[in-house]
C-alpha positions as CSV (number, residue, x, y, z in Angstrom):
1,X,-11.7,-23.2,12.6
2,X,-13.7,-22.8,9.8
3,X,-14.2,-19.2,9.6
4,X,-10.1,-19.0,10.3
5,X,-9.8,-20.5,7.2
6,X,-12.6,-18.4,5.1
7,X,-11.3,-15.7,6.2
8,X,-8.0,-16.7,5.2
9,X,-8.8,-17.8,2.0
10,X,-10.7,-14.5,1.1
11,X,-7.7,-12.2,1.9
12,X,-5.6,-15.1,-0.3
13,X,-7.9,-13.8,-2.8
14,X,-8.1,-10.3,-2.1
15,X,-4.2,-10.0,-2.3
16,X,-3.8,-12.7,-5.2
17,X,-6.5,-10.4,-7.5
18,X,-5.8,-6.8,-6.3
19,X,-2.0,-7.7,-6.9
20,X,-2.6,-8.4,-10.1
21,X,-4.9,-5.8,-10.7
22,X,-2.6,-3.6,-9.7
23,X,0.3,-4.8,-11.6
24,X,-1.7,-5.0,-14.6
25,X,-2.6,-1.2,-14.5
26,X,0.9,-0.2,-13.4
27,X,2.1,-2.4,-16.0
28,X,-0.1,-0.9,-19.1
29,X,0.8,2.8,-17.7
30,X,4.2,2.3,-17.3
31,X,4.3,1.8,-20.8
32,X,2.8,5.2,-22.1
33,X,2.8,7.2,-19.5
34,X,5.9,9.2,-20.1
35,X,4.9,9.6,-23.6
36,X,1.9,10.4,-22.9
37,X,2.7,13.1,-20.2
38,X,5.1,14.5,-23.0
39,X,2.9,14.6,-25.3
40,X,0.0,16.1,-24.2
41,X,1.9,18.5,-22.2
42,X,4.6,19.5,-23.7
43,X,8.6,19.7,-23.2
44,X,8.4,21.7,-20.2
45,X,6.6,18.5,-18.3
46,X,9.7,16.6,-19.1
47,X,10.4,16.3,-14.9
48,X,7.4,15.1,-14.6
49,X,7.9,12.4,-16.9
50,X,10.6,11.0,-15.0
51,X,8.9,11.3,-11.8
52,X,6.2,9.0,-13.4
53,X,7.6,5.3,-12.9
54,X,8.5,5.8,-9.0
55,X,5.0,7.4,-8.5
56,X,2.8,4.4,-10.9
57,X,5.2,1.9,-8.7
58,X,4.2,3.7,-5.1
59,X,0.6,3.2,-6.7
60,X,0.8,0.0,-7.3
61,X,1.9,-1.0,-4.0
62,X,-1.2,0.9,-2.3
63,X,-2.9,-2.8,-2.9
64,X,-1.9,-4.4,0.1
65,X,-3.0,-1.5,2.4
66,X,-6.4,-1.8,0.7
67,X,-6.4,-5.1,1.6
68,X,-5.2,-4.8,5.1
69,X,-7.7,-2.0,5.8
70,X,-10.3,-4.2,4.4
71,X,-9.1,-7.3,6.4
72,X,-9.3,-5.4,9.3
73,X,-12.7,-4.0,9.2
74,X,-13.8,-7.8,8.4
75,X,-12.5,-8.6,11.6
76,X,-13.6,-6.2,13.3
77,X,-10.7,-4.1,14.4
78,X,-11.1,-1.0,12.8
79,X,-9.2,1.1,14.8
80,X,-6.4,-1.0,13.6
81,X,-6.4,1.2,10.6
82,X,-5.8,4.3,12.7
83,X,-2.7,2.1,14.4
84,X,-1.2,1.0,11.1
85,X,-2.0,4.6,10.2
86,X,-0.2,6.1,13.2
87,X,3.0,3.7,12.2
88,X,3.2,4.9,8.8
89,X,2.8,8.7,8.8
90,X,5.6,9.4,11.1
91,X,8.3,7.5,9.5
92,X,6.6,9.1,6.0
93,X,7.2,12.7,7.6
94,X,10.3,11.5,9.3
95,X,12.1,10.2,6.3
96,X,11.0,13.3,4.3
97,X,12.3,15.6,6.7
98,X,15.5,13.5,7.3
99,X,16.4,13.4,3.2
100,X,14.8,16.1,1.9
101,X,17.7,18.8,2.3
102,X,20.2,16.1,0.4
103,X,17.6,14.5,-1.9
104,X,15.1,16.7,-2.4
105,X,11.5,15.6,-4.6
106,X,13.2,11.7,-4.3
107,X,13.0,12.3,-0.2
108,X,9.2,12.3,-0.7
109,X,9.6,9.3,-3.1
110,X,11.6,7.3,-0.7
111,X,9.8,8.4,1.6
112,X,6.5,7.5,0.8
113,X,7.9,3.8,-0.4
114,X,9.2,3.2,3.2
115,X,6.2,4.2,4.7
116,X,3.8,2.0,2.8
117,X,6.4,-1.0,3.0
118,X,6.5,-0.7,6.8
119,X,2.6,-0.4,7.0
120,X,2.2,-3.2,4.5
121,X,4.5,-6.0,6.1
122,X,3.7,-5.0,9.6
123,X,-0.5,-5.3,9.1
124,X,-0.2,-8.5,7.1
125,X,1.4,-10.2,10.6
126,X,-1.0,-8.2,12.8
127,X,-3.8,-8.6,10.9
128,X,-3.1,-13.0,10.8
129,X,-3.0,-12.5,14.6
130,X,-5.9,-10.0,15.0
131,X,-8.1,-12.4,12.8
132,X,-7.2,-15.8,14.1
133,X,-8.0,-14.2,18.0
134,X,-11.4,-13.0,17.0
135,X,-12.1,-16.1,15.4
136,X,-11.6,-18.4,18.3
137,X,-13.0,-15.7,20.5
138,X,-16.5,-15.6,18.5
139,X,-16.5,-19.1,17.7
140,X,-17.1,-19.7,21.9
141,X,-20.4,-17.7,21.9
């Protein structure tokens, strides 16, 4: 019981401080970046520009896979990665292929937001289950 609830508290913490950490840099880029992409680069980077708020937000959400994948090495389910990897890749691919003819570079966007989302919510139940079953199976030995 007690590592259940170390190892609960340190992916509290992981997710609390990588959130932030994430929003924090997201936050302070979000702010310049279009500027600064103009401005270094010139008027014909003006698409780019606009493609840089979705793509610093699609960053920014890459903290809770971190976490995940770092939750479930802890627990010793690695290969969980390559399941949560195998979930979001095809509806990445999927979504792409499905939009892309209508919505073109915002396909990829979408895209890439769903299949991060799915991969995020779905470890953060599998990895509670995964971590409370090899707790109670290694506490036994």
């Amino acid at each position: 019981m007690a590592r259940r609830c170390l190892a609960s508290t340190y992916s509290s913490i992981a997710y609390k401080w990588g959130g932030l950490l994430c929003a924090m840099l997201a936050s302070m880029m979000l702010a310049v970046a279009d500027r600064f992409i103009l401005g270094a680069s010139g008027p014909e980077f003006v698409r780019a520009a606009l493609y840089a708020t979705p793509l610093l937000l699609w960053g920014a959400l890459q903290c809770g896979t971190w976490v995940s994948d770092m939750v479930q090495r802890g627990s010793n389910h690695p290969w969980l990665i390559a399941v949560m990897t195998l979930v979001e890749q095809p509806i990445r691919i999927g979504l792409a292929v499905l939009l892309l003819k209508q919505l073109q570079i915002y396909a990829l966007i979408i895209a890439y937001f769903a299949g991060i989302l799915t991969k995020e919510i779905l470890s953060y139940f599998v990895n509670g289950r995964s971590a409370s079953a090899s707790v109670s199976t290694s506490g036994s030995h």
